[in-house]
C-alpha angles and dihedrals in degrees: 000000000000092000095059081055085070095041084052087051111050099035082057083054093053094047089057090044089051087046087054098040080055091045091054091038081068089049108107101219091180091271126086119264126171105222085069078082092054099102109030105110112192122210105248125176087331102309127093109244129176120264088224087061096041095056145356121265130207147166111233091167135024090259108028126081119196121203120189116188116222085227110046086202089069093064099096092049092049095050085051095053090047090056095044087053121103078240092110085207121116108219126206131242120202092165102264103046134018113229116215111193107192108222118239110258120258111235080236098047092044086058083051102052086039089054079044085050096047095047083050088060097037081057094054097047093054085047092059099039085060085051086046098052085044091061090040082056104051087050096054092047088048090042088049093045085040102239080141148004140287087232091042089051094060088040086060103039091062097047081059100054092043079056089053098036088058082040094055093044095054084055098052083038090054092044099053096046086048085045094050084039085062105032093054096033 
Protein backbone atom coordinates (compact mmCIF):
# COMPACT_ATOMS: atom_id res chain seq x y z
CA UNK A 1 0.00 0.00 0.00
CA UNK A 2 2.81 2.52 0.80
CA UNK A 3 4.44 1.73 -1.90
CA UNK A 4 1.73 2.63 -4.16
CA UNK A 5 2.09 6.13 -2.13
CA UNK A 6 5.65 6.52 -4.11
CA UNK A 7 4.29 5.20 -7.48
CA UNK A 8 1.45 7.97 -6.98
CA UNK A 9 3.99 10.25 -6.42
CA UNK A 10 6.10 10.09 -8.61
CA UNK A 11 3.84 9.31 -11.56
CA UNK A 12 2.02 12.85 -10.35
CA UNK A 13 5.66 14.28 -10.70
CA UNK A 14 6.10 12.87 -14.61
CA UNK A 15 3.05 14.03 -15.61
CA UNK A 16 4.24 17.83 -14.45
CA UNK A 17 7.52 17.30 -16.01
CA UNK A 18 5.80 16.23 -19.17
CA UNK A 19 3.51 19.32 -18.70
CA UNK A 20 6.75 21.43 -18.47
CA UNK A 21 8.63 19.78 -21.04
CA UNK A 22 5.08 20.85 -23.27
CA UNK A 23 5.14 24.22 -21.84
CA UNK A 24 9.03 24.80 -23.10
CA UNK A 25 8.21 22.75 -26.69
CA UNK A 26 5.64 26.51 -27.40
CA UNK A 27 8.56 28.62 -26.45
CA UNK A 28 10.15 30.46 -30.05
CA UNK A 29 13.99 30.26 -29.38
CA UNK A 30 14.76 32.02 -32.84
CA UNK A 31 14.83 28.20 -34.83
CA UNK A 32 11.73 26.34 -36.25
CA UNK A 33 10.17 23.82 -34.25
CA UNK A 34 7.30 22.33 -34.90
CA UNK A 35 5.52 22.16 -31.60
CA UNK A 36 5.24 25.72 -31.93
CA UNK A 37 2.36 24.49 -34.05
CA UNK A 38 0.91 22.31 -31.08
CA UNK A 39 -1.86 24.54 -30.06
CA UNK A 40 -3.01 26.32 -32.91
CA UNK A 41 -6.75 24.77 -33.74
CA UNK A 42 -8.09 25.96 -37.36
CA UNK A 43 -12.07 26.44 -38.13
CA UNK A 44 -12.95 23.62 -40.66
CA UNK A 45 -16.03 22.98 -41.79
CA UNK A 46 -17.36 24.39 -38.36
CA UNK A 47 -15.32 22.44 -35.91
CA UNK A 48 -12.17 23.39 -34.42
CA UNK A 49 -9.43 20.85 -35.57
CA UNK A 50 -5.98 20.86 -34.93
CA UNK A 51 -3.63 22.30 -37.41
CA UNK A 52 -1.15 18.93 -36.74
CA UNK A 53 -4.15 16.71 -38.02
CA UNK A 54 -5.24 19.24 -41.13
CA UNK A 55 -1.50 19.25 -42.92
CA UNK A 56 2.18 18.04 -42.64
CA UNK A 57 4.61 20.07 -41.26
CA UNK A 58 8.33 20.17 -41.87
CA UNK A 59 11.54 22.08 -41.42
CA UNK A 60 13.44 22.56 -44.88
CA UNK A 61 15.76 25.18 -43.30
CA UNK A 62 16.89 25.90 -39.92
CA UNK A 63 14.26 28.90 -39.69
CA UNK A 64 11.54 28.13 -41.81
CA UNK A 65 8.75 25.91 -40.99
CA UNK A 66 6.35 24.53 -44.06
CA UNK A 67 3.37 23.54 -43.50
CA UNK A 68 1.29 21.71 -46.41
CA UNK A 69 -2.40 21.03 -45.65
CA UNK A 70 -3.83 17.33 -46.86
CA UNK A 71 -7.03 19.49 -48.45
CA UNK A 72 -5.72 22.51 -50.37
CA UNK A 73 -9.02 23.97 -49.88
CA UNK A 74 -8.24 24.26 -46.14
CA UNK A 75 -5.19 26.87 -46.73
CA UNK A 76 -6.98 30.01 -46.17
CA UNK A 77 -8.39 28.81 -43.13
CA UNK A 78 -4.89 27.62 -41.86
CA UNK A 79 -3.19 30.86 -42.59
CA UNK A 80 -6.16 32.49 -40.55
CA UNK A 81 -5.76 30.47 -37.74
CA UNK A 82 -1.63 31.18 -37.83
CA UNK A 83 -2.28 34.98 -37.70
CA UNK A 84 -4.98 34.79 -35.02
CA UNK A 85 -2.48 32.84 -32.94
CA UNK A 86 -0.70 34.43 -30.15
CA UNK A 87 2.61 33.21 -32.75
CA UNK A 88 3.41 36.99 -33.69
CA UNK A 89 4.70 35.61 -36.78
CA UNK A 90 3.13 36.43 -40.12
CA UNK A 91 3.15 33.27 -42.28
CA UNK A 92 3.16 33.14 -46.40
CA UNK A 93 0.95 31.89 -48.53
CA UNK A 94 2.06 30.91 -52.21
CA UNK A 95 -1.33 28.80 -52.83
CA UNK A 96 -0.14 25.09 -51.94
CA UNK A 97 1.81 25.56 -48.62
CA UNK A 98 1.93 28.02 -46.27
CA UNK A 99 6.16 29.24 -45.18
CA UNK A 100 6.73 30.18 -41.75
CA UNK A 101 10.45 32.06 -41.32
CA UNK A 102 11.13 32.30 -37.75
CA UNK A 103 12.63 35.77 -37.02
CA UNK A 104 16.50 35.91 -35.25
CA UNK A 105 16.15 36.71 -31.26
CA UNK A 106 16.85 40.17 -29.98
CA UNK A 107 19.44 40.10 -27.28
CA UNK A 108 16.60 41.87 -25.41
CA UNK A 109 13.82 39.53 -26.37
CA UNK A 110 16.29 36.06 -25.58
CA UNK A 111 16.63 37.58 -21.73
CA UNK A 112 12.78 37.76 -21.95
CA UNK A 113 11.82 33.97 -23.14
CA UNK A 114 14.67 32.77 -20.70
CA UNK A 115 12.87 34.85 -17.69
CA UNK A 116 9.60 33.03 -19.45
CA UNK A 117 11.61 29.86 -19.18
CA UNK A 118 12.66 30.35 -15.57
CA UNK A 119 8.96 31.33 -14.28
CA UNK A 120 7.87 27.63 -16.42
CA UNK A 121 10.18 25.74 -14.13
CA UNK A 122 9.50 27.57 -11.23
CA UNK A 123 5.62 26.34 -12.11
CA UNK A 124 6.50 22.75 -12.24
CA UNK A 125 8.39 22.67 -9.24
CA UNK A 126 5.79 24.02 -7.36
CA UNK A 127 3.64 21.45 -9.16
CA UNK A 128 5.83 18.42 -7.80
CA UNK A 129 6.47 19.65 -4.32
CA UNK A 130 2.53 19.60 -3.98
CA UNK A 131 2.76 16.20 -5.23
CA UNK A 132 5.21 15.81 -3.04
CA UNK A 133 3.13 17.24 0.44
CA UNK A 134 0.08 15.02 -0.91
CA UNK A 135 2.15 11.87 -0.64
CA UNK A 136 3.78 13.24 3.02
CA UNK A 137 0.23 13.47 3.94
CA UNK A 138 -1.14 10.07 3.01
CA UNK A 139 1.83 8.51 5.01
CA UNK A 140 1.22 10.22 7.91
CA UNK A 141 -2.57 9.40 7.76
CA UNK A 142 -1.58 5.58 7.06
CA UNK A 143 1.08 5.78 9.59
CA UNK A 144 -1.76 7.46 12.19
CA UNK A 145 -4.44 4.85 11.26
CA UNK A 146 -1.42 2.22 11.33
CA UNK A 147 -1.50 1.01 8.16
CA UNK A 148 2.20 1.19 8.67
CA UNK A 149 4.83 1.85 10.77
CA UNK A 150 6.61 4.84 12.45
CA UNK A 151 9.96 3.45 10.97
CA UNK A 152 8.18 2.67 7.49
CA UNK A 153 7.00 5.79 7.44
CA UNK A 154 10.67 7.48 7.46
CA UNK A 155 11.66 5.06 5.33
CA UNK A 156 9.18 6.29 3.17
CA UNK A 157 9.40 9.66 3.58
CA UNK A 158 12.75 9.66 2.35
CA UNK A 159 12.14 7.51 -0.70
CA UNK A 160 9.57 10.51 -1.55
CA UNK A 161 11.71 13.18 -1.31
CA UNK A 162 14.56 11.23 -3.29
CA UNK A 163 11.31 11.02 -6.06
CA UNK A 164 10.97 14.74 -5.82
CA UNK A 165 14.70 15.62 -5.48
CA UNK A 166 15.41 13.53 -9.44
CA UNK A 167 12.10 15.24 -10.33
CA UNK A 168 13.34 18.70 -9.45
CA UNK A 169 16.74 18.16 -11.23
CA UNK A 170 15.12 17.10 -14.70
CA UNK A 171 13.29 20.41 -14.39
CA UNK A 172 16.44 22.72 -13.78
CA UNK A 173 18.16 20.20 -16.52
CA UNK A 174 15.43 20.88 -18.88
CA UNK A 175 15.57 24.60 -18.17
CA UNK A 176 19.04 25.12 -18.74
CA UNK A 177 19.23 23.22 -21.88
CA UNK A 178 15.96 25.27 -23.03
CA UNK A 179 18.04 28.63 -21.50
CA UNK A 180 21.41 27.83 -23.49
CA UNK A 181 18.82 26.72 -26.54
CA UNK A 182 17.70 30.29 -26.45
CA UNK A 183 20.96 32.35 -25.39
CA UNK A 184 23.06 30.85 -28.28
CA UNK A 185 20.21 30.55 -30.75
Amino acid sequence: MANEVIDKAKSNMDKSIAVYQKDLGGIRAGVANASLLDGIKVEYYGAPTPLNQMASVSIPEARVLMITPYDKSSLDDIEHAILASDLGITPANDGTVIRIVIPQLTGERRQEIAKQVGKLAEQAKIAIRNVRREAMDTLKRQEKNGDITEDEQRSLEKQVQKVTDESTKKVDQLADEKSKEITQG
